[in-house]
C-alpha positions as CSV (number, residue, x, y, z in Angstrom):
1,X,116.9,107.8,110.3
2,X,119.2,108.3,113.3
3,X,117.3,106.3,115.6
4,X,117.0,109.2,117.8
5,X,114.2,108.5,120.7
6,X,111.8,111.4,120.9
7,X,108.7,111.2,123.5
8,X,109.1,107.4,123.9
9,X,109.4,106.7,120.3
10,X,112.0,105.7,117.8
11,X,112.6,107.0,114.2
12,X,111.8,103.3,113.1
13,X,108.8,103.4,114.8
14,X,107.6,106.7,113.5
15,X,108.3,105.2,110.0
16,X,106.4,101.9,110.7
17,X,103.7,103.9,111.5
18,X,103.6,106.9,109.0
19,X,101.0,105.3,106.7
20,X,98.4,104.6,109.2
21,X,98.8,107.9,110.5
22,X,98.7,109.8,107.1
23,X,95.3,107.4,106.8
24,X,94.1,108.2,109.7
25,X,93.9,104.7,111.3
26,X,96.3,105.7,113.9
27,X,94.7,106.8,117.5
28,X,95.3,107.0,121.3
29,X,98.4,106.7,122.9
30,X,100.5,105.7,119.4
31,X,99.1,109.1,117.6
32,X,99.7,110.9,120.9
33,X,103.7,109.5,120.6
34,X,103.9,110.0,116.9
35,X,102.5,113.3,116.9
36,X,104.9,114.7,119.9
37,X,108.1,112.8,118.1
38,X,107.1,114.4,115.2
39,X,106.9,117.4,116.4
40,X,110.5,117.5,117.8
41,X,112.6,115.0,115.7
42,X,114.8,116.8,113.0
43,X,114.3,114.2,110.5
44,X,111.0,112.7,111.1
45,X,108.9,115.6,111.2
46,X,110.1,116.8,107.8
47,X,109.8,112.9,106.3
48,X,106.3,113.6,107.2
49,X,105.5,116.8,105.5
50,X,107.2,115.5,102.7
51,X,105.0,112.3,102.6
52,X,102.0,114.1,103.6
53,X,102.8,117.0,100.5
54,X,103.2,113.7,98.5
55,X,100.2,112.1,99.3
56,X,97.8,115.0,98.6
57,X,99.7,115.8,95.2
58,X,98.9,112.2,94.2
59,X,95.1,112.8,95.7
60,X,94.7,115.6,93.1
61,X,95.8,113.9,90.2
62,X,92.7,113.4,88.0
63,X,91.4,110.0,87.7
64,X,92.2,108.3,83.8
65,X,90.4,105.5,82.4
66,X,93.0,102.7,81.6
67,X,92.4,101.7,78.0
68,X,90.4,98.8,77.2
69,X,93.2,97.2,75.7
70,X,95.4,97.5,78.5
71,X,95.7,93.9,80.1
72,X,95.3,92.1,76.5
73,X,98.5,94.1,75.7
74,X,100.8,93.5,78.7
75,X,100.0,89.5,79.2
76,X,101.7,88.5,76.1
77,X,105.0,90.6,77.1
78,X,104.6,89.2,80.6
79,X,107.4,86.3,81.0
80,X,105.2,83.3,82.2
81,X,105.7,81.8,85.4
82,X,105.9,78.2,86.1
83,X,103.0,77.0,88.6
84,X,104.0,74.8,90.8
85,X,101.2,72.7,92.6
């Protein structure tokens, strides 16, 4: 990130709010911004298509079922934590 300000927006900002626009939570005049900066910043627009490549890769990964020995396996290996009242 260079910080570079592109439609109103910085590079931190398009970061902040890459995961609610990749959900598609973001709307009005913050997609409006994030969309133009996106379009024109050197470094943000490719972050994007990177994340967004990543994101659907991870999407069409199939689904496993986590064996039913799973937790009953990992507690004991688990250093226990005080709890503090």
């Amino acid at each position: 990130m260079n910080g570079e300000a592109k439609h109103g927006m910085q590079c931190a900002e398009f970061e902040a709010l890459l995961a609610e626009a990749l959900d598609g939570t973001l709307s009005g005049p913050k997609l409006q911004g994030f969309q133009a900066h996106r379009a024109e910043c050197r470094v943000c627009g490719p972050m994007y298509a990177e994340t967004e490549a990543g994101l659907r890769w991870l999407k069409a990964l199939d689904e496993v079922e986590a064996p039913s020995t799973l937790v009953r396996n990992i507690l004991p290996v688990i250093p226990q934590q005080p709890v503090y009242a």
